[in-house]
Kinemage of the C-alpha trace (Angstrom):
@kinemage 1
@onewidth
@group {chain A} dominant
@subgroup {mainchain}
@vectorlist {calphas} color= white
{ca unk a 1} P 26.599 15.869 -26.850
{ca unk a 2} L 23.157 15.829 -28.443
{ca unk a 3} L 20.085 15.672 -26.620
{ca unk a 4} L 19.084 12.560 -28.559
{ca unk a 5} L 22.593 10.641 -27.605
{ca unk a 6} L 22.552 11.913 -24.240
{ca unk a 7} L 19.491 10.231 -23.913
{ca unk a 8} L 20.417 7.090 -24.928
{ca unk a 9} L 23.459 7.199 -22.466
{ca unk a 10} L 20.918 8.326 -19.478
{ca unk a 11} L 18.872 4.494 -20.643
{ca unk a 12} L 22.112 2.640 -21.089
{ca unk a 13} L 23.670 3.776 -17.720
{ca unk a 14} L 20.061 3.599 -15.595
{ca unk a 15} L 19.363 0.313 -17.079
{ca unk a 16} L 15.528 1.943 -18.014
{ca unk a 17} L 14.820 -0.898 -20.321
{ca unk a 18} L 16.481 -3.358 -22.752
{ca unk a 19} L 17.498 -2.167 -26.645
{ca unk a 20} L 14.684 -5.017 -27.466
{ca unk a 21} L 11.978 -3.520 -25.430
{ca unk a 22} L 8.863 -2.771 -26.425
{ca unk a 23} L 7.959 0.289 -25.463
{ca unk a 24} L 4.286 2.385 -24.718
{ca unk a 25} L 4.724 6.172 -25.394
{ca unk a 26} L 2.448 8.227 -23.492
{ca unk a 27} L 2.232 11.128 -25.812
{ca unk a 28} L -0.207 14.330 -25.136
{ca unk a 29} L 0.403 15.997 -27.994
{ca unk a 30} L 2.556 18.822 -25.803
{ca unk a 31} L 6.000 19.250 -26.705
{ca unk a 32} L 8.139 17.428 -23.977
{ca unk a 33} L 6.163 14.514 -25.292
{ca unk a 34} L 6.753 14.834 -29.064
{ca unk a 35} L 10.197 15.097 -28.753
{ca unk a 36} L 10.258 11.850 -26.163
{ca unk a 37} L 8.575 9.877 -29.033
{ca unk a 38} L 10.612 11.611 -31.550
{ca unk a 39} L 13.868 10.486 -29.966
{ca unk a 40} L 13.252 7.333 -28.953
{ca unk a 41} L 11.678 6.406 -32.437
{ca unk a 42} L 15.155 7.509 -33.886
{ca unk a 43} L 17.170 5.449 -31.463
{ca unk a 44} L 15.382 2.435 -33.169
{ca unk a 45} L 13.418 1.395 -30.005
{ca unk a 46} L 10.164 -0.678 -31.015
{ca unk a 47} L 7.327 1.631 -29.655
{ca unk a 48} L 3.809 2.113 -29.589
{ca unk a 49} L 2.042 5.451 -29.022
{ca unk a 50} L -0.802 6.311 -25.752
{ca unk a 51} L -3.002 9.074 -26.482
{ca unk a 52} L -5.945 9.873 -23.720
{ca unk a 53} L -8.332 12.619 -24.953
{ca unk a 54} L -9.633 13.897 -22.005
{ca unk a 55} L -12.885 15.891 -23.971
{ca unk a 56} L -12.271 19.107 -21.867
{ca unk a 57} L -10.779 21.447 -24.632
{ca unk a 58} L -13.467 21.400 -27.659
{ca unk a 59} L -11.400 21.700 -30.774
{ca unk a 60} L -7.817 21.836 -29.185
{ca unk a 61} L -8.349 18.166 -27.515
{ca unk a 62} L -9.169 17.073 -31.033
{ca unk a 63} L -6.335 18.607 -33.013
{ca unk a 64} L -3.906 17.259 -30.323
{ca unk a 65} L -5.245 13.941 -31.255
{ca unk a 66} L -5.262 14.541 -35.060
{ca unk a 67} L -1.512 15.955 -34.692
{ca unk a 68} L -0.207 12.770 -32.603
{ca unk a 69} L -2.391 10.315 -35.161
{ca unk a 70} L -0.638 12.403 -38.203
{ca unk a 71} L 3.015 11.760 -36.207
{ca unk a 72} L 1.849 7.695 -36.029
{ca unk a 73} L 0.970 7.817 -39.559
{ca unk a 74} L 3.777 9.156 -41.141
{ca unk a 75} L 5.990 6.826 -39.160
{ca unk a 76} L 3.786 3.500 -39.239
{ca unk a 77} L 3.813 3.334 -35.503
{ca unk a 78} L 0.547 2.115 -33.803
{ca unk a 79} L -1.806 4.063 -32.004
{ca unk a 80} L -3.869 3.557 -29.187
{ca unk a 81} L -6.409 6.307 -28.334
{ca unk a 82} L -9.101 6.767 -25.748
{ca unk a 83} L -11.829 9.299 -25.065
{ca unk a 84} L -13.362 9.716 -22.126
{ca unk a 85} L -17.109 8.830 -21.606
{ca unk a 86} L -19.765 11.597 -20.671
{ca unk a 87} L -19.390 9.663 -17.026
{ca unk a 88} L -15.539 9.757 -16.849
{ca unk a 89} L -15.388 13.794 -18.314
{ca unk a 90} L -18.200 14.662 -15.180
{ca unk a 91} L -16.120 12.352 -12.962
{ca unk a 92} L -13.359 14.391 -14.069
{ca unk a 93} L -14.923 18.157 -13.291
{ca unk a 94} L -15.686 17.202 -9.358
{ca unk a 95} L -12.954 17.413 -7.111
{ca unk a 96} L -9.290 17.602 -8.045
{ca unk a 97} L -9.568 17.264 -12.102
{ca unk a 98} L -5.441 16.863 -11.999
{ca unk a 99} L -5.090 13.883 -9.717
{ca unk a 100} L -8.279 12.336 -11.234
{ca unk a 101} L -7.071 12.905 -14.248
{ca unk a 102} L -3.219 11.229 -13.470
{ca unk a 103} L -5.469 8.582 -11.862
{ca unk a 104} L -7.464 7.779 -15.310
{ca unk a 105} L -4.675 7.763 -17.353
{ca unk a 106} L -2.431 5.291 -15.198
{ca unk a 107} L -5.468 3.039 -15.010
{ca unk a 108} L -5.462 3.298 -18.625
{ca unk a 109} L -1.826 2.385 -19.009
{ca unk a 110} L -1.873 -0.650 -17.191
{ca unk a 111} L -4.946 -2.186 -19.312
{ca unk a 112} L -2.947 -1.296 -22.348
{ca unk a 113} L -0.003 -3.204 -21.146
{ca unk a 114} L -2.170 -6.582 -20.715
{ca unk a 115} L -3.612 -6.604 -24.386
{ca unk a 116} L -0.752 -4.746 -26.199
{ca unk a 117} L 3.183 -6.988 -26.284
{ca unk a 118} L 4.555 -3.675 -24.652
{ca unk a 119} L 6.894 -3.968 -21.453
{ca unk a 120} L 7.004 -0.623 -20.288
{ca unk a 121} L 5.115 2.701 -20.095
{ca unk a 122} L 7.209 5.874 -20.947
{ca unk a 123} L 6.520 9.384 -19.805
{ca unk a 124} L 8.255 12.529 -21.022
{ca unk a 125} L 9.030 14.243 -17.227
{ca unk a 126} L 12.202 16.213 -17.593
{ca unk a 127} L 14.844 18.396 -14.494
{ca unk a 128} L 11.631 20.984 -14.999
{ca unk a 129} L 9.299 18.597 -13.305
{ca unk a 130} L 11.635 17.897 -10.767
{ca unk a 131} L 12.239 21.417 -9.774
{ca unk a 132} L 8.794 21.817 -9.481
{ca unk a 133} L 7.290 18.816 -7.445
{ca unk a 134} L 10.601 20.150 -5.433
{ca unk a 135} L 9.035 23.001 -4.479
{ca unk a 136} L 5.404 22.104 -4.435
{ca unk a 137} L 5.983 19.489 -1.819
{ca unk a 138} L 8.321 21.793 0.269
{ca unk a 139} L 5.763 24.522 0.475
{ca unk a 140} L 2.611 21.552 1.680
{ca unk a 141} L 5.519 21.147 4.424
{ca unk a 142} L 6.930 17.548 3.283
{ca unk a 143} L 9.031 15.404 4.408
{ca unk a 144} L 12.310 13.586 3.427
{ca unk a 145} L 9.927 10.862 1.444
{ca unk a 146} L 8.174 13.984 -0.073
{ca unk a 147} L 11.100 15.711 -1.490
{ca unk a 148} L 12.935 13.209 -2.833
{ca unk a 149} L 12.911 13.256 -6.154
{ca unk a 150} L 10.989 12.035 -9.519
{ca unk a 151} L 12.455 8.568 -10.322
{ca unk a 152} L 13.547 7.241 -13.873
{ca unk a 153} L 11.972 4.100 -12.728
{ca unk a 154} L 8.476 3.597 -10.823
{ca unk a 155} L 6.898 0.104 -11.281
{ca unk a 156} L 6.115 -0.146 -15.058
{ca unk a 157} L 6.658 3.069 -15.889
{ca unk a 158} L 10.081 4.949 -17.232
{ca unk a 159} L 11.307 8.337 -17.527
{ca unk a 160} L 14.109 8.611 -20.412
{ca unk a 161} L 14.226 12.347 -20.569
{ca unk a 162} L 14.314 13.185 -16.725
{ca unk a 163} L 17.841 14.350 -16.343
{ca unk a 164} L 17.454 17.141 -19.503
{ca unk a 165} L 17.043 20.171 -18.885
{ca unk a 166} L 14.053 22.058 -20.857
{ca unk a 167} L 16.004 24.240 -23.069
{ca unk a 168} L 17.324 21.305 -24.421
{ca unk a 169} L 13.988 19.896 -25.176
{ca unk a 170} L 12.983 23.310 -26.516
{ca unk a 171} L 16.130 23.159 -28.375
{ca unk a 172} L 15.741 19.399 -29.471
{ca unk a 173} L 12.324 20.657 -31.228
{ca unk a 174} L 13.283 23.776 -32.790
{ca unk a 175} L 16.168 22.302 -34.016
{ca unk a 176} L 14.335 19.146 -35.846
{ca unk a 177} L 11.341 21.032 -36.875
{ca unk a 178} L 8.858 19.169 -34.529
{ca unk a 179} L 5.401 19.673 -34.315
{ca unk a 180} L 3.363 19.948 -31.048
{ca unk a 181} L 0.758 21.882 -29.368
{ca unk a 182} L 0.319 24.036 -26.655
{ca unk a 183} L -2.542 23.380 -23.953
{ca unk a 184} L -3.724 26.682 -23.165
{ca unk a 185} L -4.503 25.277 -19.277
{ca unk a 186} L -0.480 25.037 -18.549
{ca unk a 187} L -0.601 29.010 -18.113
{ca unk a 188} L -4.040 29.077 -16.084
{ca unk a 189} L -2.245 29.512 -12.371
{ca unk a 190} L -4.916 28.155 -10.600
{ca unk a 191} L -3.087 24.872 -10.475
{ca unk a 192} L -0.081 24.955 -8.472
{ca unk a 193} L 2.031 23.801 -10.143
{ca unk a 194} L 1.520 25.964 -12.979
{ca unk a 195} L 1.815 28.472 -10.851
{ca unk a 196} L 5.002 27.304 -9.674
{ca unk a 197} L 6.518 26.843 -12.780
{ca unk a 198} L 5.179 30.453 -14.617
{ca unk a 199} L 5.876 32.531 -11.805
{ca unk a 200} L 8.151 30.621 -8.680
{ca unk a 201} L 10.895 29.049 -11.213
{ca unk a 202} L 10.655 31.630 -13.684
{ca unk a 203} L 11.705 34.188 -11.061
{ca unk a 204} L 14.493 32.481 -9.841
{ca unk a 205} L 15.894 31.678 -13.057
{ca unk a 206} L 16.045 35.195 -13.634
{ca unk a 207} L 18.391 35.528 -10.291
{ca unk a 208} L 20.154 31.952 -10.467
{ca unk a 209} L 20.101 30.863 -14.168
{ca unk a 210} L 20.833 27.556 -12.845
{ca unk a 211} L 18.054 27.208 -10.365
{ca unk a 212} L 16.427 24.518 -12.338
{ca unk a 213} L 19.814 21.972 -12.289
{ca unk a 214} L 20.407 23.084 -8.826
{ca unk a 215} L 16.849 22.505 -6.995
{ca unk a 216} L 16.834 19.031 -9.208
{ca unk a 217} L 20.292 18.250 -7.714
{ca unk a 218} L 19.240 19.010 -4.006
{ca unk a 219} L 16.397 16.612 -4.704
{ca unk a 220} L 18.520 13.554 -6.456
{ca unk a 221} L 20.670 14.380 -2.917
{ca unk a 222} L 17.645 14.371 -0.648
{ca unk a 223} L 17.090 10.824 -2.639
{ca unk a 224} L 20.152 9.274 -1.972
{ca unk a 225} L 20.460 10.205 1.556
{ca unk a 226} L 16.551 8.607 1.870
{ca unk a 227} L 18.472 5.276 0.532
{ca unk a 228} L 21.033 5.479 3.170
{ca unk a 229} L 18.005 6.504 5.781
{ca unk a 230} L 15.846 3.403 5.013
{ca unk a 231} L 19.354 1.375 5.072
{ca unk a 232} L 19.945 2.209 8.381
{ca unk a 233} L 15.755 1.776 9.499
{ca unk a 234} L 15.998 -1.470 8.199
{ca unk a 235} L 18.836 -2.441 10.505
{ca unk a 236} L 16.916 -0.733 13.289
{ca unk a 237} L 13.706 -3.030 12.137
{ca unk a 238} L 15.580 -6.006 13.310
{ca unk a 239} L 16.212 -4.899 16.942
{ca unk a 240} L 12.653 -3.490 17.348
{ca unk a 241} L 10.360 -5.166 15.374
{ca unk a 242} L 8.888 -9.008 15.515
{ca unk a 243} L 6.746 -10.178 12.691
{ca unk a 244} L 4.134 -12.875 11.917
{ca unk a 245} L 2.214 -13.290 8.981
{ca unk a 246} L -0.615 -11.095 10.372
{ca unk a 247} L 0.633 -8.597 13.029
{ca unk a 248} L 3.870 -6.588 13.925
{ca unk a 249} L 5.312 -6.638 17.532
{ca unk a 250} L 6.818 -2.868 18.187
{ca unk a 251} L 8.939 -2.517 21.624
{ca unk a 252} L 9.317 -2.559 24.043
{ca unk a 253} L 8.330 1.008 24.255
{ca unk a 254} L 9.599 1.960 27.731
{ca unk a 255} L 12.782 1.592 26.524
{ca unk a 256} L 12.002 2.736 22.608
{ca unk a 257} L 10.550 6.218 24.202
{ca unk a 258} L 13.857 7.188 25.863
{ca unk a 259} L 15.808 7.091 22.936
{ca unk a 260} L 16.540 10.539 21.191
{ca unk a 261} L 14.791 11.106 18.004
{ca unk a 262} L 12.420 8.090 19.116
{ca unk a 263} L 9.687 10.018 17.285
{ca unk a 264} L 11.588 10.150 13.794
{ca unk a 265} L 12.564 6.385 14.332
{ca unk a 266} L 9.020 5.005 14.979
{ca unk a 267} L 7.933 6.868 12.318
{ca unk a 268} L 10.089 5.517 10.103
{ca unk a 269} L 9.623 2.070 11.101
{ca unk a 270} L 6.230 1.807 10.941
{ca unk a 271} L 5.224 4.353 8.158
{ca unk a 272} L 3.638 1.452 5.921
{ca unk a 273} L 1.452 1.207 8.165
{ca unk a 274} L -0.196 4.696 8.127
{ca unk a 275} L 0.563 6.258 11.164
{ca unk a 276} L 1.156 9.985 11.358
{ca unk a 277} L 3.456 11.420 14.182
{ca unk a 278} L 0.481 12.757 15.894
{ca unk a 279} L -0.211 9.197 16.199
{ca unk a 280} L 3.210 8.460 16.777
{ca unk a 281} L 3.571 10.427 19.904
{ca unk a 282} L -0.009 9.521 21.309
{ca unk a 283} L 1.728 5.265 21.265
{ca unk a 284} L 5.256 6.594 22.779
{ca unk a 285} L 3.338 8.664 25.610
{ca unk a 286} L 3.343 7.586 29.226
{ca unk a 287} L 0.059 8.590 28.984
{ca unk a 288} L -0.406 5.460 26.915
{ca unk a 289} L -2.033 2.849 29.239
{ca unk a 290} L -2.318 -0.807 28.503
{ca unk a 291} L -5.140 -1.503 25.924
{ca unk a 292} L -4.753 2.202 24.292
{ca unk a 293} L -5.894 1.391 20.415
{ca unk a 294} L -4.838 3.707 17.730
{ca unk a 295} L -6.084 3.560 13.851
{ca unk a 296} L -4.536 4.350 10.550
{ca unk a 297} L -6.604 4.492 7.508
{ca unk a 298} L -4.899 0.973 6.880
{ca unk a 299} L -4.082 -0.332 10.245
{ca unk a 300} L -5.326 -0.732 14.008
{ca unk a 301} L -2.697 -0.628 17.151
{ca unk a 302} L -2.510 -1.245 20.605
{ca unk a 303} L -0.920 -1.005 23.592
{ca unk a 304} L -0.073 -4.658 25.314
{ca unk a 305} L 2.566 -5.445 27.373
{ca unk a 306} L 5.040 -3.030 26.893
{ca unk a 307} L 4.588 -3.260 22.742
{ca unk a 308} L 2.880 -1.710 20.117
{ca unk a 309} L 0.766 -5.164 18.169
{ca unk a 310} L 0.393 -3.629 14.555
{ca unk a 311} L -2.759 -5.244 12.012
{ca unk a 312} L -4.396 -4.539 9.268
{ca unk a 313} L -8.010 -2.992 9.981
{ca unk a 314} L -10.001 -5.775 10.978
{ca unk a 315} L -13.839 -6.308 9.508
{ca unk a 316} L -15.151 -8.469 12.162
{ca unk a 317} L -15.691 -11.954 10.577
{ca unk a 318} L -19.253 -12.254 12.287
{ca unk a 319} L -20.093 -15.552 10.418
{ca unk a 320} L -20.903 -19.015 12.350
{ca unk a 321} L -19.785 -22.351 11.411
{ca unk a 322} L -21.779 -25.387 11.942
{ca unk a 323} L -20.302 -28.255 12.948
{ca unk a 324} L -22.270 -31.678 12.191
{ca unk a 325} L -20.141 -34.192 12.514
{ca unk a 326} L -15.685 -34.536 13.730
{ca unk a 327} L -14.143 -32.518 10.839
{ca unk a 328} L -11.552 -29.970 9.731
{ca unk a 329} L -13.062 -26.645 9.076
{ca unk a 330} L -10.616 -23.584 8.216
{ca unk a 331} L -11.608 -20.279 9.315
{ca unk a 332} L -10.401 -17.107 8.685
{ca unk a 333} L -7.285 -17.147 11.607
{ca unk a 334} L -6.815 -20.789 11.833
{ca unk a 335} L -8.172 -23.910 11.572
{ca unk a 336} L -10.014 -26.285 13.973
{ca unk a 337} L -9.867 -30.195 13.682
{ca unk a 338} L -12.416 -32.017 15.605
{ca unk a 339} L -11.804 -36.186 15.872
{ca unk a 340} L -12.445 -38.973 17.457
{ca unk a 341} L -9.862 -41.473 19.318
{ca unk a 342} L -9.587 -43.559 21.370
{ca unk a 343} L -6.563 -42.842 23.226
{ca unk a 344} L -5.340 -39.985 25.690
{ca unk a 345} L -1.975 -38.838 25.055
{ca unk a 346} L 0.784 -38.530 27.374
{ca unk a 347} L 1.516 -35.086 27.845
{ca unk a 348} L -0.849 -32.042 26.838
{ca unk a 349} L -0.433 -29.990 23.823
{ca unk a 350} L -1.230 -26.142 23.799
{ca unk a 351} L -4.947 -25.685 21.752
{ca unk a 352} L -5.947 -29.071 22.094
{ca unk a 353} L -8.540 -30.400 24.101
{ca unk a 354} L -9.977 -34.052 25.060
{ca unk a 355} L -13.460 -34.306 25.838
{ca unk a 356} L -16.642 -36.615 26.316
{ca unk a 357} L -19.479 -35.191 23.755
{ca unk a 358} L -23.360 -37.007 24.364
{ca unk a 359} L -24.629 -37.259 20.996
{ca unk a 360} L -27.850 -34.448 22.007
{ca unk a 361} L -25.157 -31.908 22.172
{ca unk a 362} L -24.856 -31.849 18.373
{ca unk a 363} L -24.729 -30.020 16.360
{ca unk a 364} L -22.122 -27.738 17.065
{ca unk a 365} L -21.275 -23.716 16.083
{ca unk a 366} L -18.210 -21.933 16.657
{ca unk a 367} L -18.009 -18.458 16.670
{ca unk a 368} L -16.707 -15.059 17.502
{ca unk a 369} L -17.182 -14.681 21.191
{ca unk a 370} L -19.894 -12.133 21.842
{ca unk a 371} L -21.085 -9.866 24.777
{ca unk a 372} L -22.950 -11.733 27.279
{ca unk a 373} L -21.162 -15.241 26.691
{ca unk a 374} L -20.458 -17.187 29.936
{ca unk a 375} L -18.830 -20.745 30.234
{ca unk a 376} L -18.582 -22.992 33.177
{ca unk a 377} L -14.787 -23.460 33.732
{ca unk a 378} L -13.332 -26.113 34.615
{ca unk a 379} L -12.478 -26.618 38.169
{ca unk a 380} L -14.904 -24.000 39.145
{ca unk a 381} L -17.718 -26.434 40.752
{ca unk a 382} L -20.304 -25.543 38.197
{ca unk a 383} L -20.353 -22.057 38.501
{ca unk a 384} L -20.622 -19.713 35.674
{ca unk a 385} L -18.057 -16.746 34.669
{ca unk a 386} L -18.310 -14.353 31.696
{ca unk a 387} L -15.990 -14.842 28.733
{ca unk a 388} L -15.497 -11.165 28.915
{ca unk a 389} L -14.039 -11.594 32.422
{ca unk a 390} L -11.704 -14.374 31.291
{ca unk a 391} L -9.907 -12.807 28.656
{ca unk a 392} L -9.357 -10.060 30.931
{ca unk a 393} L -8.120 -11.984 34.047
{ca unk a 394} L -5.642 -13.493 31.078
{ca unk a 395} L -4.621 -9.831 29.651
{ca unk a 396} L -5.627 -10.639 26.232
{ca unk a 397} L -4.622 -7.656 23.895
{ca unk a 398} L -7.251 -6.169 21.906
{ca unk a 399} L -6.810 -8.197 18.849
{ca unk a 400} L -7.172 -11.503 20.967
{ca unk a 401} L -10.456 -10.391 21.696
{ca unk a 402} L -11.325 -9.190 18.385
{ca unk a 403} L -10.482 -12.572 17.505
{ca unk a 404} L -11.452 -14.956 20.053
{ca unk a 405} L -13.222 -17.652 19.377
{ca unk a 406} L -15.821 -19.848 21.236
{ca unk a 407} L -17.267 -23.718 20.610
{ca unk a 408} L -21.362 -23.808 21.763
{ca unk a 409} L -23.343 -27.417 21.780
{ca unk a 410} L -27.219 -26.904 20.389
{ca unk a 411} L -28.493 -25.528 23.131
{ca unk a 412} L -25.595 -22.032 22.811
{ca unk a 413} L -23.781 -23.262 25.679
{ca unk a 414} L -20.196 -22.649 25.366
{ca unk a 415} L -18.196 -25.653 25.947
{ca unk a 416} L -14.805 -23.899 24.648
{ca unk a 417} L -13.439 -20.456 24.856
{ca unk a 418} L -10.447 -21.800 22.334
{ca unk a 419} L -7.382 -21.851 23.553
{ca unk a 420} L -8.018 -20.787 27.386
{ca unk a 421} L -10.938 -22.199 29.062
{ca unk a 422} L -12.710 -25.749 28.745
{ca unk a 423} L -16.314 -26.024 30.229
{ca unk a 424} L -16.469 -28.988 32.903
{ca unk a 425} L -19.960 -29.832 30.881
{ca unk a 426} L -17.723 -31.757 28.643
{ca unk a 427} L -15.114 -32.943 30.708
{ca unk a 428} L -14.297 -36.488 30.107
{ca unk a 429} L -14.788 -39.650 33.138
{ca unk a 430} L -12.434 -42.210 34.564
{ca unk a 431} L -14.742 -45.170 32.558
{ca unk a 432} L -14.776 -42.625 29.140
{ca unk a 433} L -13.547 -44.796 26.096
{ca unk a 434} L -13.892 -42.564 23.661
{ca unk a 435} L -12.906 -38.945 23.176
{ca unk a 436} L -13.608 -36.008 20.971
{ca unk a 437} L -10.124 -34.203 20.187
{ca unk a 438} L -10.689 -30.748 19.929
{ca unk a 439} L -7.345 -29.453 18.152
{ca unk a 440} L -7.247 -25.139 16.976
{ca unk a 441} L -4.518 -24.365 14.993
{ca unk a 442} L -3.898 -20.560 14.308
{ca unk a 443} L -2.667 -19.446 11.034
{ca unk a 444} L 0.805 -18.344 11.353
């Protein structure tokens, strides 16, 4: 079977896109990429052509360009080319000019498919590339995740030639005469991977001819046995995990940390999230008293009763609301309602409070809770007690306190730590007749 028709059975069977897609052909000029475009523009797909002149190679990066624009030409497809900017080229030159690079280009793929009528983004990885990320990964010590390998489909972009094999592609190009060029940096083995695939692959072709088919096989099997993996976590999820719309519940971890592998398992429950098994153990360790906090780049934990609670990193919403009149005001967590009425109800409901307001108190401000805040409880005679000390006498977890909020009158006197304590300032009398309804209502 032909390269070109083997192809076209690889899209057909993978589903890669429709025979009436539109597709975006990210073409460098090189040859795995000429003979991508050349294919797929003799299967009859409707394409348009990517070029990204990256201004690093003087005359080469031009006559790639000229080359791909000749190709367009000749074939009335439409081009769409971009040169970097003096900014973007020293942008480029600090740090790791590959990923940057990878980065710029995506970025630039993604605009293109908002103003062009394109669907889909094709790049021209082949079994090659899949050998070689392969072995990159394995030797910067990956995991499962890591070595798993390329996919023909990755958001908006597709990857039509990734099961042939680079002879054929070499073949393909001899065989129908087509131009390309040669970027001199593929044999600089500074990179890695280049020096992976001129020196690691080439040597083991010369011992396993196959090596190429066989290390992108053990990677399409690591892949598959990841699927059945995050099958099986998933089912795991359900016995461990509670979720609200803000915050995961993990535990209980006296019994989670007694399992076997209970390392692997977190990990793989909660690897969204950021955490690294260092991280990992530090939460599972006995060591781990209540209150422990742990951070991801992402995400804060901590320890609380027996669980891991799982959020986003917080920024601390340090902004006050003013409250002039009874009103609904939504803050970032909830939302309070503040009415008037003229009737008690029969039974209490959890975050709502009834109380007697004098008119001098307003207007009111609620707030984070701050260091130094002290309210005087109800039932406690007048006498004062720290907020701090409250939330502790409750065991609030750390993201309670991050998040607790407090109701002061005009003068800063708290009159409600929300949700726990009400101050006996504002507690209503026998003769009252009407009430202020203090109602908090936490987002979900």
């Amino acid at each position: 079977m032909s390269l070109s028709a083997d192809v076209h059975k690889f899209i057909e069977k993978e589903e890669l896109f429709l025979e009436s897609s539109a597709l975006l052909c990210a073409v460098s000029g090189g040859r795995d990429s000429m003979v991508m475009l050349d294919i797929l523009r003799k299967l009859g797909y409707k394409i348009q052509v990517a070029h990204i002149n990256y201004m690093l190679r003087g005359d080469d990066s031009i006559e790639d360009q000229a080359l791909i624009k000749r190709y367009c030409h000749d074939h009335k497809l439409t081009l769409h080319s971009k040169e970097l900017t003096s900014i973007e080229v020293l942008y480029l030159e600090k740090g790791n000019l590959q990923e940057k690079a990878r980065d710029i280009r995506y970025g630039w793929f993604k605009e293109l498919l908002k103003t062009t009528a394109c669907d889909v983004v094709c790049i021209a990885h082949h079994r090659g590339d899949v050998a070689e990320t392969f072995i990159l990964h394995a030797l910067r010590g990956a995991g499962i995740n890591g070595l798993k390998s390329i996919q023909q489909t990755s958001g908006y972009i597709r990857r039509p030639l990734l099961h042939a094999h680079p002879s054929e592609i070499d073949y393909y190009a001899s065989e129908f005469n087509i131009s390309f060029r040669l970027d001199a940096s593929n044999f600089n083995d500074k990179y890695d991977r280049n020096y992976i695939r001129n020196n690691t692959i080439k040597s083991l072709q010369e011992r396993w001819p196959s090596a190429i088919d066989k290390i992108s096989d053990a990677s399409a099997n690591v892949s598959q046995e990841l699927d059945l993996l995050n099958f099986l976590i998933e089912q795991e999820k359900s016995k461990w995990i509670t979720s609200t719309h803000n915050e995961i519940k993990l535990g209980p971890i006296s019994k989670l940390r007694v399992l076997e592998q209970s390392q692997v398992l977190t990990y793989y429950m909660i690897k969204d999230h950021g955490f690294n098994y260092e991280v990992i153990n530090q939460m599972l360790s006995e060591l781990s008293s209540q209150g422990a906090i742990f951070y991801s780049e992402s995400h804060s934990a901590c320890i609380h009763n027996d669980h891991v609670l799982i959020r986003g990193r917080s920024t601390k919403d340090g902004q006050s609301y003013e409250i002039v009149e009874p009103k609904e005001i939504e803050l970032p967590n909830g939302q309070l309602r503040i009415s008037e009425t003229n009737q008690l109800p029969s039974s209490r409901t959890q975050g709502t409070e009834y109380i007697e307001l004098e008119a001098s108190r307003w207007p009111l401000q609620i707030r984070i809770w701050q260091e130094g805040d002290k309210i005087k409880p109800l039932g406690m005679n007048g006498k004062t007690k720290k907020v701090s000390d409250i939330l502790i006498d409750q065991k609030a977890s750390f993201f309670e306190k991050e998040e607790q909020l407090v109701v002061l009158d005009n003068a800063g006197e708290v009159i409600w730590l929300v949700n726990r304590k009400l101050s006996e300032m504002v507690k209503y009398k026998t003769d009252t007749n009407t009430y202020l309804k203090l109602e908090y209502i936490p987002t979900l």
